[in-house]
C-alpha positions in Angstrom: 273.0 67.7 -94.6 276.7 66.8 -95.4 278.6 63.8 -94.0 280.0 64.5 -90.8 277.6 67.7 -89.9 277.1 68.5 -85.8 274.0 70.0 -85.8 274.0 70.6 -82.5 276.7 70.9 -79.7 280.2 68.8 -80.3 279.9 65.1 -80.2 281.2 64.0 -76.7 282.3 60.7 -75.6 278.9 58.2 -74.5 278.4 56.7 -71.7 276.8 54.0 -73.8 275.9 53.2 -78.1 272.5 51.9 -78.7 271.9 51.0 -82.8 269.2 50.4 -84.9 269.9 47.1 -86.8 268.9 47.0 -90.3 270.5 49.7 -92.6 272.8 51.0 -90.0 274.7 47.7 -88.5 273.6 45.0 -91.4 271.8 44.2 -94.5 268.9 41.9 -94.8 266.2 43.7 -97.1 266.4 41.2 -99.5 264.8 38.6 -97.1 262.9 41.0 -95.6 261.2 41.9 -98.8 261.1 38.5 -100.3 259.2 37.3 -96.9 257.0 40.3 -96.9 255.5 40.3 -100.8 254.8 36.6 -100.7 252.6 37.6 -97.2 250.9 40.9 -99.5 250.4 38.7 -102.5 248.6 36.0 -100.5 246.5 38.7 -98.4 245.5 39.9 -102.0 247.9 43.0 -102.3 250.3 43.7 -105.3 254.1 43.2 -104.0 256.5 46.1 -103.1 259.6 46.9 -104.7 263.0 46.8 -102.4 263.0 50.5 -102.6 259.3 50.8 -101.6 259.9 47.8 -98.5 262.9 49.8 -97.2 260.8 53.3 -97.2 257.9 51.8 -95.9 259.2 49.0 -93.1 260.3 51.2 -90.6 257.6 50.2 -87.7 257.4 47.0 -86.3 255.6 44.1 -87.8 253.1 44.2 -85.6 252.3 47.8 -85.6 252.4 48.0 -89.5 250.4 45.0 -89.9 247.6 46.3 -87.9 247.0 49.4 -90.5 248.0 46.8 -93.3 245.6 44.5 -93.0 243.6 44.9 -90.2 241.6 42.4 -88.4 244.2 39.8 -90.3 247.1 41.2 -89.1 247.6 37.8 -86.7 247.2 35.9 -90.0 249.4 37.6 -91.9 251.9 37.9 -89.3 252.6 34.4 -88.8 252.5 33.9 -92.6 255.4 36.6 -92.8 257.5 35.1 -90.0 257.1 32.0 -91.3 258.6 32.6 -94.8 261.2 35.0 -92.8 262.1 32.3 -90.7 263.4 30.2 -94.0 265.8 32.7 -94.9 266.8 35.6 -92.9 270.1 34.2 -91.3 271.3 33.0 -94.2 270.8 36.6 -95.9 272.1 38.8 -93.4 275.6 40.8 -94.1 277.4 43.7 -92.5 277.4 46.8 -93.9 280.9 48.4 -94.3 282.9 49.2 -91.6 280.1 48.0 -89.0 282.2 44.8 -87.4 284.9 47.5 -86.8 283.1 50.2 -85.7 282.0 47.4 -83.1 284.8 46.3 -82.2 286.3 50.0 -81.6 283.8 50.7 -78.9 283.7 47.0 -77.2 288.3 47.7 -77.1 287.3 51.2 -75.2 284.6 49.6 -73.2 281.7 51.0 -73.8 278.4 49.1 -73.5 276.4 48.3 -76.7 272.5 47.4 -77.3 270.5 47.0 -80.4 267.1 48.7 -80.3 265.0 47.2 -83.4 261.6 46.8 -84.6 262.9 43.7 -85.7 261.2 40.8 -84.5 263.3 40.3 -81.3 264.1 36.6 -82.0 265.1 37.0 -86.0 267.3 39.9 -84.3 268.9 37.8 -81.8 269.6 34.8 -84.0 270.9 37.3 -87.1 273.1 38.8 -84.3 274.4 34.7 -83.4 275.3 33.9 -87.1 277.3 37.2 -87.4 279.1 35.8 -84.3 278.0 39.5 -82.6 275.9 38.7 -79.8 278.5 39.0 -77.1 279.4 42.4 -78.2 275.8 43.7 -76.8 274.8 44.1 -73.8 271.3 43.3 -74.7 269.9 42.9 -78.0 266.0 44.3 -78.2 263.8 43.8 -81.1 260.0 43.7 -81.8 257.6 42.6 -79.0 260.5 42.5 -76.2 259.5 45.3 -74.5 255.9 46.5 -73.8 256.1 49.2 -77.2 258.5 48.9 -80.1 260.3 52.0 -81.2 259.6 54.9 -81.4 258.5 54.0 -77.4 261.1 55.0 -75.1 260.4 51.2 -73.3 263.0 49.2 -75.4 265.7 51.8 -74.7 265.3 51.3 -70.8 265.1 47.5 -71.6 267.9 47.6 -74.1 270.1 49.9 -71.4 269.0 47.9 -68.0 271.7 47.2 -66.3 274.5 49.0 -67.3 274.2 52.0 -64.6 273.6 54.3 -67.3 270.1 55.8 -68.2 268.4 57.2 -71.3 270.0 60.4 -71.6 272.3 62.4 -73.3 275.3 60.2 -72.4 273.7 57.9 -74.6 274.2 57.5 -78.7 271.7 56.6 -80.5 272.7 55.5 -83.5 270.4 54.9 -87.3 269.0 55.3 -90.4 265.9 56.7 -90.1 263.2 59.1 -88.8 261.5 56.4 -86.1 265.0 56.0 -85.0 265.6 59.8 -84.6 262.3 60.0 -83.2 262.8 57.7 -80.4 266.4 58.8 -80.1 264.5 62.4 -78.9 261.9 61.1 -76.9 264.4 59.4 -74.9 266.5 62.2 -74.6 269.6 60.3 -76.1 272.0 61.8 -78.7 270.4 61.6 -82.0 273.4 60.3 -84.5 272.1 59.1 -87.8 274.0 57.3 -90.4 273.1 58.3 -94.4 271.8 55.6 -96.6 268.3 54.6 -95.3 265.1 56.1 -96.7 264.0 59.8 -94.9 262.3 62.8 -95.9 263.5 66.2 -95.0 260.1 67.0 -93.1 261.1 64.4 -91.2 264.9 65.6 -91.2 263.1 68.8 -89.6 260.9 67.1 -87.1 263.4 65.2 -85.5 266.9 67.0 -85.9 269.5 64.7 -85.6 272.3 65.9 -83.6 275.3 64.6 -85.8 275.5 62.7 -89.9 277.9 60.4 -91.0 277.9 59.5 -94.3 279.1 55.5 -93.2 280.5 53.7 -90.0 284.2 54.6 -90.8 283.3 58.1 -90.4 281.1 57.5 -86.7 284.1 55.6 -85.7 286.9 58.4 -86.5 284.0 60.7 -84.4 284.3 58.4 -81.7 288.1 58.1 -81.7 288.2 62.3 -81.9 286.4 62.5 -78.6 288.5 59.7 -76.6 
């Protein structure tokens, strides 16, 4: 699919943007895969590259952990937060064009959430040092809600109270096929931005509705349909 591609019906103005995290609003992979290969190498598993962490990582912790390393995935969990917990804010960078894309959409006043399978607390205090956390209405990572993505649960959290319900007045907006995935089975607007890791069975499966090759390119959408 080329940048910019509807693949669908024309991009109309949402009633409210909920984004994915990492790969489509920041960059923390480094951290992320330096936490995770010291927690594989002491659980007696051979480290991932970068490459292979960013293909694989796309469930949450606690759902990946369960088929990694089964009855000690609690173990191995704390171990990764723990080494996370030493460097993740530190690490964390936006990508291009995401602080303006942001602040495009808070000037027009549209409400904002984060749905992640990011550990909700590592999410919350990444979004702090950024200086973002006011821009969201609510920010909903890993073990917030009753499922992690692709569940439709931390949508409704991530969307309650804003009057407006998962639907297709809502964006959703990432990188990958869990968030396309989710962004179906909550009926929202399936936008995905190029430059995460998906296959085109999964491209297939779950159809986004619009691809933009980067945020500059989302945000001229946005402004096209104000």
């Amino acid at each position: 699919m080329t940048a910019g591609r509807e693949c669908g019906t024309r991009l109309r103005r949402p009633g409210a943007v909920l984004f994915d995290w990492d790969s489509t609003l920041v960059d923390n992979w480094g951290a992320i895969a330096c936490a995770l290969n010291a927690t594989l190498v002491a659980m007696g598993h051979a480290p991932w590259s970068e490459d292979e962490v960013r293909r694989r990582a796309t469930a949450s912790a606690r759902d990946a952990f369960r088929r990694l390393f089964a009855d000690r995935d609690r173990e191995a969990l704390e171990m990764f937060y723990r080494e996370l917990d030493a460097i993740h804010a530190d690490e964390v960078r936006p990508l291009p064009g995401a602080t303006e894309l942001l602040e495009v959409l808070g000037r027009h006043g549209v409400p904002m959430g984060v749905v992640s399978n990011k550990n909700g607390r590592h999410l919350r205090v990444e979004a702090e040092r950024l200086g973002w956390t006011d821009r969201f209405v609510r920010l909903v990572g890993a073990a917030d809600a009753e499922a992690d993505k692709p569940d439709i649960a931390p949508v409704r959290l991530a969307l309650a109270g804003t009057g407006v319900e998962p639907g297709p007045e809502v964006w959703f907006v990432g990188d990958s096929a869990v968030d396309l995935q989710c962004a179906h089975l909550a009926r929202c607007v399936p936008i995905l931005i190029q430059g995460g890791v998906i296959c085109h069975a999964d491209l297939g499966k779950w159809q986004p509705r619009h691809v933009f090759a980067c945020r500059a390119d989302l945000q001229a959408a946005f402004l096209d349909c104000v």
